[in-house]
C-alpha positions in Angstrom: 135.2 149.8 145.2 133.0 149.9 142.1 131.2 146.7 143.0 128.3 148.6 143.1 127.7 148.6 139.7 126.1 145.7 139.4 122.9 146.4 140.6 119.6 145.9 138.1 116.1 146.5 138.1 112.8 144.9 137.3 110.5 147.7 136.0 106.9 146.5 135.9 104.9 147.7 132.9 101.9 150.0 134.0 99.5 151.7 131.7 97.7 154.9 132.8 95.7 158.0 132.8 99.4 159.6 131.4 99.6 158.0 128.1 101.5 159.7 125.7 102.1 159.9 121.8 105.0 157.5 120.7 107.4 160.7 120.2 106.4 162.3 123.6 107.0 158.8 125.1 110.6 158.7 123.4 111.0 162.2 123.9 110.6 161.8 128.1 112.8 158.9 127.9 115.6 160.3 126.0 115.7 163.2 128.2 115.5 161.1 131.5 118.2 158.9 130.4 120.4 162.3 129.5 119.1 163.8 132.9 120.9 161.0 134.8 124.0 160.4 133.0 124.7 164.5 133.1 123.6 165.0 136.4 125.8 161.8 137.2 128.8 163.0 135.2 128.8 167.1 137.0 128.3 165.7 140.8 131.1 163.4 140.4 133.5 166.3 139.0 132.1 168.5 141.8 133.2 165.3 144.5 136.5 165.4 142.8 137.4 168.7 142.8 136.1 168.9 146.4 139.1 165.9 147.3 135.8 164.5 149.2 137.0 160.5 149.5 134.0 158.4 150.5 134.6 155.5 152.7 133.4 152.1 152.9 130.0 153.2 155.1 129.7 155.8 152.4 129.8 153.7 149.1 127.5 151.2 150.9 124.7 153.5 151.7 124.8 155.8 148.9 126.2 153.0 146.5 123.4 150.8 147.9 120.7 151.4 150.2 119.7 154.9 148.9 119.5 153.3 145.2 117.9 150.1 145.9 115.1 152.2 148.3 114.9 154.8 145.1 114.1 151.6 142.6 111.9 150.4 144.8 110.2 153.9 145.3 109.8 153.9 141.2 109.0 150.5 140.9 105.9 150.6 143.0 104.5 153.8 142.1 102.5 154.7 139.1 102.7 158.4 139.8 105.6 159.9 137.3 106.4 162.8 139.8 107.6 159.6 142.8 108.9 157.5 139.4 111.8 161.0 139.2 111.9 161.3 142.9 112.9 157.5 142.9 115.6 157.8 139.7 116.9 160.9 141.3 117.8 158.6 144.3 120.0 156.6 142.1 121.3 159.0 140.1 122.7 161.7 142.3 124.5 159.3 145.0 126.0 157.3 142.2 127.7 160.4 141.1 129.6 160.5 144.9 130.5 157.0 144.7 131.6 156.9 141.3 134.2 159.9 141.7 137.0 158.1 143.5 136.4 155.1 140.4 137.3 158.0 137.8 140.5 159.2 140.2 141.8 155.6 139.1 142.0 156.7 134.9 142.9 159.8 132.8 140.6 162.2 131.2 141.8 160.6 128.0 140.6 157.3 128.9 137.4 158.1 130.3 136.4 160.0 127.4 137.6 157.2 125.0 135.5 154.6 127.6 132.0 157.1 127.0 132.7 156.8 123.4 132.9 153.9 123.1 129.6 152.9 125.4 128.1 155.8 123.6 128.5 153.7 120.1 127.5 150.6 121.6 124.3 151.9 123.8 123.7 153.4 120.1 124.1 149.8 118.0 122.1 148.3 121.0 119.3 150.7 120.9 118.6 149.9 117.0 119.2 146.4 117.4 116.5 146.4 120.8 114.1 147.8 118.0 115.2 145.6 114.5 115.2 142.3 116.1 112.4 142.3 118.7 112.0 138.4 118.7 115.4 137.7 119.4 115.6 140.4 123.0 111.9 139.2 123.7 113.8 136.0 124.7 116.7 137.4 126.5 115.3 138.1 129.8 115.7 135.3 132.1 118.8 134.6 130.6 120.2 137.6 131.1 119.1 137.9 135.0 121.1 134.4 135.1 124.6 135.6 134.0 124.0 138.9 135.9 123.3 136.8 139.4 126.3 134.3 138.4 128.2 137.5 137.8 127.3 139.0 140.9 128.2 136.1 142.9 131.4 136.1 141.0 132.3 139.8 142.0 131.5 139.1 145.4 134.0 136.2 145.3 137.1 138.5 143.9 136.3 140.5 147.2 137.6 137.4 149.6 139.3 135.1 146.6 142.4 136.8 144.8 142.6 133.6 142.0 138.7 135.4 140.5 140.0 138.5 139.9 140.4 137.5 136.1 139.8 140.0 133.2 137.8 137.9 131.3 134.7 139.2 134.0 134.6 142.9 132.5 134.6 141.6 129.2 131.2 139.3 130.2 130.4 142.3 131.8 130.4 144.5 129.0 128.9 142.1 126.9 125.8 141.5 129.4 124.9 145.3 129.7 125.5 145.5 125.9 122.5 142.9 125.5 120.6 144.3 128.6 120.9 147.6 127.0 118.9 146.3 123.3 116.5 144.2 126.1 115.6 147.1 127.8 114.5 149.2 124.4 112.7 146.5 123.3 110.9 146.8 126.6 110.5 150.1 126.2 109.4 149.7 122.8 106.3 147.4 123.8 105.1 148.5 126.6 102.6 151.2 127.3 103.0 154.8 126.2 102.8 156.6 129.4 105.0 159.1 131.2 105.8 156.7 134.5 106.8 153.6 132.3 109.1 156.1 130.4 110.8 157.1 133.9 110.9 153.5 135.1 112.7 152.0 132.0 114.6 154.7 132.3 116.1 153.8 135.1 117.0 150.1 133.8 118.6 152.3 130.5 120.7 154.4 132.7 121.9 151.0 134.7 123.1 149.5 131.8 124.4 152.2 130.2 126.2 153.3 133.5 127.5 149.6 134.3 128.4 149.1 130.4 130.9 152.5 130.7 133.0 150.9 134.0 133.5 148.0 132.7 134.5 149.3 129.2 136.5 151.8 131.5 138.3 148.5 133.2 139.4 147.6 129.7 140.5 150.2 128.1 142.1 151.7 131.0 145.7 151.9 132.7 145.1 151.9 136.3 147.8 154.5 138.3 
């Protein structure tokens, strides 16, 4: 069911007319980044405490299609106000889909999950910014293992024998390096109000992938 969580994005690099100070530029990303994981985090409480139980045709279009036409809509526009109205489109129907996911753990084991993603998007962030030559590197390698890993997930669907735990673990690790290639990214790339929504988006990702699959591996399913 959580399958969706694999999906990336590509953010292309735009200057502008919005450029911003490096602290403003922070500033709007840090806040975007906390405006989808909350807004994430409350609609899936409010889908669980509704009982709502999405279905197959649910966690495909709102797992899916709305998300991959809401990157798109941020990817190709240079305008910051379509850049939100495009993250929005990820970030509120990934709350519905990922409600019957949490179901599957305690409250103890989530939280210990987002603190332990929390620590890691942290030591990522710094090491993103302290080692630049090392994630300037990463990138193709990195969209390698994450379409090898795709493929793989897709298999466990159809193939019991490659449903092994050692794929959340290269899960985890893959976000946890996508997460320090992304601030680097972020770090070089122009100051301007759109990029900081865009790269955004490929933060939340990460950070949002990096959590389920911690969650797989700390967890005791019921």
């Amino acid at each position: 069911m959580s399958n969706f969580q694999t999906i990336s994005t590509g953010v292309f690099d735009r200057s502008g007319r919005d450029t911003l100070s490096p602290q403003a530029f922070y500033g709007a990303l840090t806040s975007s980044i906390l405006y989808g994981l909350f807004t994430t985090a409350v609609i899936a409480y409010k889908v669980n405490e509704s009982g709502f139980m999405p279905n197959l045709w649910h966690i495909i279009i709102l797992g899916l299609v709305i998300p991959i036409i809401g990157i798109i809509v941020a990817m190709k526009s240079d305008n910051p106000i379509f850049s939100f109205l495009g993250y929005s489109m990820v970030v509120l129907p990934f709350g519905v889909v990922l409600s019957p996911v949490l179901q599957f753990y305690s409250p103890d084991v989530i939280t210990n999950a987002f603190g332990i993603t929390a620590a890691i998007t942290f030591i990522m962030g710094l090491a993103g910014t302290m080692f630049p030559n090392i994630f300037s590197k990463m990138g193709p390698v990195l969209g390698l293992v994450l379409f090898g890993m795709i493929l793989v997930m897709i298999g466990q669907m159809f193939i019991p024998a490659l449903r092994l735990g050692i794929i959340d673990y290269i899960g985890a690790g893959l976000f946890s390096l996508y997460i320090g290639y992304d601030v680097y990214r972020a770090n070089h790339m122009p100051k301007t109000l759109d990029n900081a929504i865009d790269i955004s988006i490929d933060l939340y990702l990460d950070i949002i992938n990096l959590f389920l699959f911690i969650l797989r591996i700390t967890g005791n399913k019921d």
